[in-house]
N, C-alpha and C positions, 0 to 999 in steps of 0.2 A: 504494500500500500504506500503510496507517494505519499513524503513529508506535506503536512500543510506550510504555506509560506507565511510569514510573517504578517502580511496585510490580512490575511484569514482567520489566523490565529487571536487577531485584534478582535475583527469583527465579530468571531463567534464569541470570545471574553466581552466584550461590548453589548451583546446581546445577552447573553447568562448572566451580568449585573443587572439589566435592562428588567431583564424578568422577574430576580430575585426582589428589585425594587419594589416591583407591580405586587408580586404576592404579599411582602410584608404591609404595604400600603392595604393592599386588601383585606389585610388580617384584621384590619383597627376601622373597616368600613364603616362602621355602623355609627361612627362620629361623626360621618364626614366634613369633613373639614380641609379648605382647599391646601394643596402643597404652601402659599403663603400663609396662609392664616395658621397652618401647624408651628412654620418655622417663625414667625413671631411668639406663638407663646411659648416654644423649647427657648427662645432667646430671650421672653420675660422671665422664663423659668430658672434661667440661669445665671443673667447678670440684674435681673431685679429690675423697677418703673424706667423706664425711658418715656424721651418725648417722639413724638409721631415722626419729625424729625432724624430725629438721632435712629428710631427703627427703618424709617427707608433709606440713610444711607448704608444702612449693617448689611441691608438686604439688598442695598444694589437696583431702588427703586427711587420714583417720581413722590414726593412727599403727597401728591396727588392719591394716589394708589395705591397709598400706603395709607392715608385716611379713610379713604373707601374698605379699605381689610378693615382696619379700626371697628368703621362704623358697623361691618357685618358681626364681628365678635360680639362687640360691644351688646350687642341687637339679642345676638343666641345668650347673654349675659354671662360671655366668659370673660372681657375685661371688662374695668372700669377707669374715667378719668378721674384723677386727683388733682389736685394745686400743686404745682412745682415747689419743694421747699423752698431754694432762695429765687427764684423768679417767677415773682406775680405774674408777668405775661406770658408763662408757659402753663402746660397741663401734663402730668405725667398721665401713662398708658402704665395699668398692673392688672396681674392677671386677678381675677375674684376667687374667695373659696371653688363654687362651680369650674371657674378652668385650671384653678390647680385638680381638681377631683377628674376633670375631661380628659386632662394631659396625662394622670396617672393612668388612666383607663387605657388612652392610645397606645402609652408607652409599653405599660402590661400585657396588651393583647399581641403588640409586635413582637416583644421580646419572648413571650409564652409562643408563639407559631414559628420563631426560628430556633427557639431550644427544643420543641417535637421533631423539626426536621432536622437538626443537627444528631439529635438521638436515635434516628434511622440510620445516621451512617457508622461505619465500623473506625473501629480506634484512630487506623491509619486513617484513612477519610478526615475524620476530624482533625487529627493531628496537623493534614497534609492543609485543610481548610484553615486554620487557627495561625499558621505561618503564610499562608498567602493573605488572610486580613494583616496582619503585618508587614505584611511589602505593601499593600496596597492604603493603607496609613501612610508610610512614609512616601508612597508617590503621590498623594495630594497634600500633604504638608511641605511640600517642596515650593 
């Protein structure tokens, strides 16, 4: 059987990420909740109130489009705004009781649907999987 080349080797890695993406996103369906609006509240969750601001530059967005997420949460009552401590003319964005409990739930169902398929596979399997997320850490922390 002919080596696969390089370009192919990409592409089918590119796709077996692509997929594994899709399942764990599906595992935590039943919150749905857009890919921005999960990674704003993993990003309240983690570094605490920001302003609407300050979340669309983290994310690489239009402070536009980043108030419209806002105002979807806000609506499903996962965040809420607060008064900026030292500046009256801002508002922080925090997540509420409900989206800390939403975010637990997401997190828990992902993490529960990749540790059942991880436990399908045999030691090697794992072992072989466990040092390839380790390479593939260090290639996008690069």
């Amino acid at each position: 059987m002919p080596q696969k080349t390089l370009e192919t080797s990409v592409i089918d890695f590119t796709h077996a990420i692509g997929l594994l993406f899709r399942r764990v996103r599906a595992a935590a369906a039943s919150h749905e909740l857009s890919l921005t609006e999960a990674a704003v509240m993993g990003r309240l969750a983690r570094e605490g109130p920001a302003t609407t601001a300050d979340l669309a530059r983290a994310e690489k967005m239009k402070p536009q489009s980043m108030g419209t997420t806002i105002a979807a949460l806000e609506e499903m009552g996962l965040v809420m705004r607060k008064p900026h401590p030292t500046d009256g003319r801002q508002v922080n964005i925090e997540l509420t009781a409900k989206g800390v409990a939403v975010r637990k739930g997401v997190v828990d169902a992902k993490r529960t649907w990749v540790a059942g398929a991880i436990a399908q596979l045999n030691e090697d399997e794992r072992e072989t999987l466990f040092k390839a997320g380790d390479i593939i850490k260090r290639l996008v922390e690069k």
